[in-house]
C-alpha positions in Angstrom: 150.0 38.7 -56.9 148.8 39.4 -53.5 145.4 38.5 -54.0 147.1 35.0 -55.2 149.0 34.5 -52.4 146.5 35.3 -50.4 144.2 32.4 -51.5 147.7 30.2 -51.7 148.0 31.0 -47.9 144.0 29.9 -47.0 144.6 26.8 -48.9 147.5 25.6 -46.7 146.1 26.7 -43.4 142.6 25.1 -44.0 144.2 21.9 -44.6 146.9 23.1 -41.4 144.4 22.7 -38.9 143.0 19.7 -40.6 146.3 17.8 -40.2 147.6 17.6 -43.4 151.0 18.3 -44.5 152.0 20.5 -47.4 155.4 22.0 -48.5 156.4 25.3 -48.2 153.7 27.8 -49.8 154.6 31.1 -48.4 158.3 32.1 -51.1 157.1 36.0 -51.7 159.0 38.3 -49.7 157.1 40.2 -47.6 157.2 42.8 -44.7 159.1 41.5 -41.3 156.4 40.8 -38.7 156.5 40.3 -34.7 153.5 38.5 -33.1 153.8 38.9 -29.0 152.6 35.5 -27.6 151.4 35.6 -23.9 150.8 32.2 -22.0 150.7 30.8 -18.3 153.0 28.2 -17.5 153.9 26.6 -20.6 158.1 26.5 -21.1 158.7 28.0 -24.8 161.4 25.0 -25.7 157.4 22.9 -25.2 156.3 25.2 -27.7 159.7 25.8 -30.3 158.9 22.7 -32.4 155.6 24.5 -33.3 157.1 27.5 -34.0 159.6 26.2 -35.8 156.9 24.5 -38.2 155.1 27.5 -38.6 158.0 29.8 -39.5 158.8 27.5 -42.8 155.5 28.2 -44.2 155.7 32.1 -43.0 159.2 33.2 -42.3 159.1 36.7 -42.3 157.3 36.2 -39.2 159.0 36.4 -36.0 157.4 35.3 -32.2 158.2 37.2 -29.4 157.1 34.9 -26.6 156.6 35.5 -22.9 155.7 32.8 -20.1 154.0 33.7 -17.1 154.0 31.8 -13.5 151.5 34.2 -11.8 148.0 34.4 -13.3 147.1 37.6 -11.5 150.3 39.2 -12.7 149.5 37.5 -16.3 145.7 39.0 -16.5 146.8 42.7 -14.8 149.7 42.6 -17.7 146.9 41.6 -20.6 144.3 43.8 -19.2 146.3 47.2 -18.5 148.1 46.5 -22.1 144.9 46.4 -23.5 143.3 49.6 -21.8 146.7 51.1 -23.9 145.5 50.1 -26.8 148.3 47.4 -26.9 149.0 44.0 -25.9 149.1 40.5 -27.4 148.6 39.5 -30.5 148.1 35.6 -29.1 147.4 34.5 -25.7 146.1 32.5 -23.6 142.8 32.2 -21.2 140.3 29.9 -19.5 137.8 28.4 -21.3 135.3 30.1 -18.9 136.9 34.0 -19.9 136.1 33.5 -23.6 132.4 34.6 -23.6 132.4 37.3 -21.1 135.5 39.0 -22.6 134.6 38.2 -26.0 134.9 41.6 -27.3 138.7 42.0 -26.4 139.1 39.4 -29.4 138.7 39.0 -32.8 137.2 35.8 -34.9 138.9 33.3 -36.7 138.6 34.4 -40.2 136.0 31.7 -42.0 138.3 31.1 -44.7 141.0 29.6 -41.8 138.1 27.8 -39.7 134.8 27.1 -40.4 132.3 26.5 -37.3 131.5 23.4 -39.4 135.2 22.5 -39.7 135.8 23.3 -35.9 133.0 21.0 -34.7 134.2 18.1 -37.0 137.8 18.6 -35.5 137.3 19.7 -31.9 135.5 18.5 -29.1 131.9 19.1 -28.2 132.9 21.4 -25.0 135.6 23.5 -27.1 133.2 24.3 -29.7 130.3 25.1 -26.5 133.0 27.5 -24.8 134.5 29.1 -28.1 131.8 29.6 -30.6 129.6 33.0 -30.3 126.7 34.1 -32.4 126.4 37.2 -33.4 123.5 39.6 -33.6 122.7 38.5 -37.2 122.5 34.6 -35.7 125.8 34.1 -37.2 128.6 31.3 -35.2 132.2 32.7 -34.8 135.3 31.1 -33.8 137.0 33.1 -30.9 139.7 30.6 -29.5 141.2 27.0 -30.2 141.9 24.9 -27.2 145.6 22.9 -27.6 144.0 20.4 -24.7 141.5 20.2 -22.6 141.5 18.9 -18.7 139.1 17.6 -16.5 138.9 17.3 -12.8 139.5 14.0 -11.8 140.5 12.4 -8.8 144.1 10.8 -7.7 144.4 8.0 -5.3 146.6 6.2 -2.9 146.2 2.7 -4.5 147.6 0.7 -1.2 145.1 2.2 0.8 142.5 1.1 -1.4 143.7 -2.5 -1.5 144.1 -2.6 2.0 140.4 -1.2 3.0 138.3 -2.1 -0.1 140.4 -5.0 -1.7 136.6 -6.1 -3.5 137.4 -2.8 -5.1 141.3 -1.6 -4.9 139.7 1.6 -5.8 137.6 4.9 -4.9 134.3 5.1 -5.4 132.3 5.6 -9.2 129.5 7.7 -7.2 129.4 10.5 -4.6 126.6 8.7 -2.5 129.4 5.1 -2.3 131.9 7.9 -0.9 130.7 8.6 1.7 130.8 4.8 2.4 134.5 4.7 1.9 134.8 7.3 4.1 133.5 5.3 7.4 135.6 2.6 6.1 139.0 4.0 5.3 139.2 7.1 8.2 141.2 6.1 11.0 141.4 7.8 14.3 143.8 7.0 17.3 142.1 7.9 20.3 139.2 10.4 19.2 141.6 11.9 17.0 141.5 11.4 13.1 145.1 10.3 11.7 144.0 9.3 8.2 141.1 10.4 6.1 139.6 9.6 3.0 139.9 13.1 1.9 139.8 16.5 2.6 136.6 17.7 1.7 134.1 20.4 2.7 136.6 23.3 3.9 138.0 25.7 1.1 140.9 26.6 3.1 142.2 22.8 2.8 140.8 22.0 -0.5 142.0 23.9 -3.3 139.4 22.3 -6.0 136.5 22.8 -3.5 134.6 24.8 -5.6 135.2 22.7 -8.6 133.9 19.6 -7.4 131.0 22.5 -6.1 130.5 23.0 -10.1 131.3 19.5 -11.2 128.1 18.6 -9.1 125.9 21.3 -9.3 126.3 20.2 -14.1 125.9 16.8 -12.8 122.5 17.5 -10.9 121.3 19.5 -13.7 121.3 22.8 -11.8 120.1 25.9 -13.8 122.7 28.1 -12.4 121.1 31.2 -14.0 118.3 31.7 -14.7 116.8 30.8 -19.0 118.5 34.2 -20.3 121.4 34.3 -18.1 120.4 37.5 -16.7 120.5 36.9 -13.4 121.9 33.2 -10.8 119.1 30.6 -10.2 120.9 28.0 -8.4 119.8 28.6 -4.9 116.4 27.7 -5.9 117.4 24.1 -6.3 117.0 22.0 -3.3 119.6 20.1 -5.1 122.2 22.5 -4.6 121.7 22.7 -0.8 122.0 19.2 -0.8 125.4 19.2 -2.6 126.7 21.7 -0.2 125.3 19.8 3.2 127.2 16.9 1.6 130.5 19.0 1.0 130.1 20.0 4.5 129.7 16.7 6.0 133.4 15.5 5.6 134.3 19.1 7.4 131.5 17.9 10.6 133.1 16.3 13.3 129.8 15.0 14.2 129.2 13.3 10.9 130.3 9.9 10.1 131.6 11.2 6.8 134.2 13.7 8.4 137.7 13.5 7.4 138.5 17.2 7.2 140.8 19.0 9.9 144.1 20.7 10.5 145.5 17.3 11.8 144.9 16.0 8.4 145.8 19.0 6.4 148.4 21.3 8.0 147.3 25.3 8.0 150.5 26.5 7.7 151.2 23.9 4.7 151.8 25.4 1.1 150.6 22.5 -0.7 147.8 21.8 1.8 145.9 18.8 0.3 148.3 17.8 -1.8 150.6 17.6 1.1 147.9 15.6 3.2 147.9 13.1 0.1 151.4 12.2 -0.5 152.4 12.0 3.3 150.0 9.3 3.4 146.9 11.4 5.4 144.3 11.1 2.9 143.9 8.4 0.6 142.1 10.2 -2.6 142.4 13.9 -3.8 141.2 15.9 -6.6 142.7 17.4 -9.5 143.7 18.2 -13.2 146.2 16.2 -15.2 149.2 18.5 -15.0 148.8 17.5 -11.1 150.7 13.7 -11.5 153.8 15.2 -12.3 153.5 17.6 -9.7 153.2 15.0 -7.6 155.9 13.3 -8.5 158.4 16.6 -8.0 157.3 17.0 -4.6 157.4 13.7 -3.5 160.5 13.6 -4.0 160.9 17.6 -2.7 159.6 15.9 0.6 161.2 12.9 0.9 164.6 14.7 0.7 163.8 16.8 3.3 163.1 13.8 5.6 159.5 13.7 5.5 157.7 10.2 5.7 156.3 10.1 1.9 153.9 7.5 0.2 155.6 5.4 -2.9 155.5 7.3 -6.2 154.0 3.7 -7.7 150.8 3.6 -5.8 149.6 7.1 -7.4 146.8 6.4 -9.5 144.1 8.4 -11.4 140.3 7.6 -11.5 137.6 9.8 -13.3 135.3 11.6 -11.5 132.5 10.5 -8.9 129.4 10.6 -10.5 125.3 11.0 -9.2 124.5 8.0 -11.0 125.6 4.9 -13.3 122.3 4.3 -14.6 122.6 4.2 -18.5 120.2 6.8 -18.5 121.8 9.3 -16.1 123.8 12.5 -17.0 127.5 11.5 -17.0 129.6 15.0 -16.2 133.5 15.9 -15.2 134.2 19.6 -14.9 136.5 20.7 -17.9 139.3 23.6 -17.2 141.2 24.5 -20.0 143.0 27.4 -21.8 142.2 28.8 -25.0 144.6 30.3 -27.7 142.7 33.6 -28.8 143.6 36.9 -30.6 143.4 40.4 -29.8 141.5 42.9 -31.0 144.3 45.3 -30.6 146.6 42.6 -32.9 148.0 44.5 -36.2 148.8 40.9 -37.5 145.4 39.1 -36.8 146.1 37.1 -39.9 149.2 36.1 -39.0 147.5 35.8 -35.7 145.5 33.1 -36.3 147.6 31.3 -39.2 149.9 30.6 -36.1 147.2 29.4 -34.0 146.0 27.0 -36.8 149.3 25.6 -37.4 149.5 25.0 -33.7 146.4 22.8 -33.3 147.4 20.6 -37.0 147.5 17.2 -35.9 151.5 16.7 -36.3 152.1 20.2 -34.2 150.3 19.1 -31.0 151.5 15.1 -31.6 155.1 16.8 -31.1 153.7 19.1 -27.9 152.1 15.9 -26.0 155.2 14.0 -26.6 157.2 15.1 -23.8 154.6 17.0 -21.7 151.1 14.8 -22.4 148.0 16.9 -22.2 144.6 15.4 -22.4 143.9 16.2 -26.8 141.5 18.8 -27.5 141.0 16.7 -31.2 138.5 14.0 -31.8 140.9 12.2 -33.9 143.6 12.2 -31.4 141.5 10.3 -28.4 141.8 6.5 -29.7 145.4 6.7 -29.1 145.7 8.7 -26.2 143.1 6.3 -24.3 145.9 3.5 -24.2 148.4 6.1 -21.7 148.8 3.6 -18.8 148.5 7.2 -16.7 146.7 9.5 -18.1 143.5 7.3 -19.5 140.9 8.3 -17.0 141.6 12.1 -17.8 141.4 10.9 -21.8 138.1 8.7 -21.2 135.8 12.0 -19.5 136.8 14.0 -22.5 133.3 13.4 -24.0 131.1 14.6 -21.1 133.4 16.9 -20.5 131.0 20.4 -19.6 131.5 23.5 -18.5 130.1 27.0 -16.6 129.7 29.9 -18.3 131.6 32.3 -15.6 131.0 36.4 -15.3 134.2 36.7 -13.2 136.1 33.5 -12.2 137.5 35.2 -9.2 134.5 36.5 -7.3 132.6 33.4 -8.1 135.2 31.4 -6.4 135.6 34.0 -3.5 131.6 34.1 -2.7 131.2 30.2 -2.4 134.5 29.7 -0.3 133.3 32.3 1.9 129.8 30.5 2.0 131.5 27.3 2.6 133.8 29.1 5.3 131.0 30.7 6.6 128.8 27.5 7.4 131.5 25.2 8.4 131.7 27.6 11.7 128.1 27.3 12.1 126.7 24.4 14.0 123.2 24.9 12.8 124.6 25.1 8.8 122.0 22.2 7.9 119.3 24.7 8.7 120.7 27.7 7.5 122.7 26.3 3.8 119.9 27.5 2.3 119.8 31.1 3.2 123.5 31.1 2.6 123.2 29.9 -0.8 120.8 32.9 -1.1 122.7 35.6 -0.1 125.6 34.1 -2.5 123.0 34.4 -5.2 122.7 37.7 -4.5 126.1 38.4 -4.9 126.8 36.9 -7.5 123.9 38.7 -9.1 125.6 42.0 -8.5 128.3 40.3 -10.8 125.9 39.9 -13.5 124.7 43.4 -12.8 127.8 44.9 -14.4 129.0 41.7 -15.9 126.7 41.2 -18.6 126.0 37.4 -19.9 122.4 37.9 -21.0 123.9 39.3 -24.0 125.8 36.9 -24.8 124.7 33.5 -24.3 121.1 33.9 -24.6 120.0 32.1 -28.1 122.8 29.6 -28.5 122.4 27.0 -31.1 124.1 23.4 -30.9 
């Protein structure tokens, strides 16, 4: 009887994450069971409906959920439970965590998923980010993205009209910024009282080192080297082109500067975002769950009697590109979370049953309905393309790539500080590329300990 409920129970979840329905398959009784569900961010009454679905077909198990706000607090919580030899049985991390920290999970049983099945159902970057290969050359699943983002940039679409009516709209390449830049900076006196954007300083950027990646996937930058072993991207004399041209809207003496603490405010919490919706910069950069961030703080600062732009001239274009020659590498920078499930889990089938209920076509129609999130399913994007808001985030879901990251938060730390570090120096044209080098070198004492040689060397498509 077990056996045959067993095989009842793969039945109904292969077709679960295919998008079928079925009735209830799960009548035996059966053992109570808690799975602990860890996630940044996401309110649990976003998430009830799912549960609620999944807990017809298996309701002798219970969820125990837990939202987090603070993702250091969220990684110390997963990482010391784990050294205990506890922890989640679901969570959620990065796309960029998955491969590094691969062996802190465990596979999505083949008879749930199929690598086959997953490609056919997912996007090209979620299968790229989540499938590993073993030491016998074998694929396995190890996490299922609910959505996947992209960066993309937000704009001010009076200031557009105003400056570039021919256009009404920021620039499709990096190279046209910089032309919108002389046109659309404004300066009373010698000083700057409206920029383009901030760009090229860390410290007022907060995506500054994901436009960094989003160019470097763009230009075709090795960043390691052909068995990931050790970094290769300071060898590029693209790269220390891509960071002179970051620097440039930080250089007063540049016709491209629009970066400064009279544009964005030091002391300011929200620093570029700030900038943006009290009208000093006309274009920012960002994720999708930014718009309705905007929209709460817009409203945060107009009631406290700050001079705001109007909610209806926020609009969302895709990313700058290098090129819109047909033949050119099209890229946006994809940041997303993955559901995964611990190694430490005592109900890994459970586990992933809930994860593969989650992703089933009706389950995440009900979680974009009131809280949209770009689809992580190729047979969700030809409806989501017509959102009047979201479309641009929707359209860059197919070049959508990614970095394979050792440790997300020294990576970021080395190249702000690299950034930082050249801004302050007037000769940083000369000396970007010894700076990239001794970032390399840092980032190969990552790899050092952080192995992803390993791990990525031998992937297969």
């Amino acid at each position: 009887m077990k056996k045959l409920l067993s095989i009842i129970l793969i039945s109904f979840l292969m077709l679960s994450i295919g998008g079928c329905r079925k009735k209830q398959v799960f009548r035996e009784n059966k053992a109570p069971v808690t799975l602990s569900y860890y996630k940044l961010y996401e309110n649990q009454e976003n998430l009830n409906p799912l549960f609620t679905e999944f807990r017809k077909q298996f309701p002798y198990v219970t969820i125990n959920y837990r939202k987090f706000t603070d993702p250091d607090k969220y990684y110390e919580t997963i990482l010391n439970e784990f050294a205990e030899g506890r922890g989640p049985d679901v969570f959620s991390v990065p796309n960029w965590w998955v491969k590094p920290n691969y062996l802190k999970l465990t596979p999505a049983p083949s008879s749930i998923v199929t690598p086959e099945i997953y490609k056919n159902l997912f996007l090209d970057i979620a299968a790229k980010d989540n499938i590993i290969l073993d030491t016998n050359d074998k694929q396995h699943i190890y996490g299922v993205p609910l959505s996947i983002d992209t960066l993309a940039v937000y704009y001010n679409k009076a200031h557009f009209e105003a400056a570039i009516p021919e256009r009404g709209k920021p620039a499709a390449t990096w190279n046209q910024m910089q032309s919108d830049a002389r046109v659309m900076n404004f300066k009373q006196g010698n000083t700057l009282i409206r920029s383009l954007t901030a760009l090229g300083d860390p410290s007022s950027n907060s995506k500054e080192i994901d436009i960094f990646y989003t160019r470097l996937l763009q230009n075709g930058v090795n960043f390691y080297n052909k068995d990931y072993s050790t970094a290769s991207f300071a060898k590029s004399s693209k790269t220390e082109n891509i960071v002179k041209f970051q620097l440039s809207f930080a250089d007063e003496t540049s016709p491209n500067y629009s970066t400064n603490q009279n544009i964005v405010d030091p002391e300011s919490a929200n620093k570029e975002v700030e900038a943006f919706l009290t009208g000093k910069t006309s274009m920012i950069f960002g994720y999708s769950h930014l718009y309705k961030d905007l929209l709460k703080l817009q409203q945060a600062y107009k009631r406290a009697g700050k001079t705001v732009i109007d909610a209806s001239e926020i609009r969302i274009n895709p990313i700058p590109q290098e090129s819109l020659e047909a033949d050119s590498d099209k890229v946006a920078y994809a940041n997303y979370f993955s559901e995964v499930v611990s190694k430490n889990s005592q109900n890994q089938f459970e586990a992933w049953a809930l994860i593969s209920q989650m992703v089933s076509k009706p389950n995440l129609e009900k979680l974009y309905k009131n809280n949209f999130k770009p689809t992580s399913r190729r047979d969700m994007i030809s409806k989501q393309r017509s959102n009047r808001v979201y479309a641009a985030f929707v359209n860059q879901l197919g070049i959508a790539k990614s970095l394979v990251i050792a440790d997300d938060h020294k990576y970021r730390e080395y190249f702000a500080q690299m950034f930082e570090d050249l801004i302050l120096d007037p000769e940083y044209k000369f000396r970007a590329r010894q700076k990239l080098s001794s970032t390399q070198a840092l980032i190969n004492q990552v790899l050092s300990t952080k192995k992803l040689n390993q791990i990525i060397a031998g992937e297969k498509e």
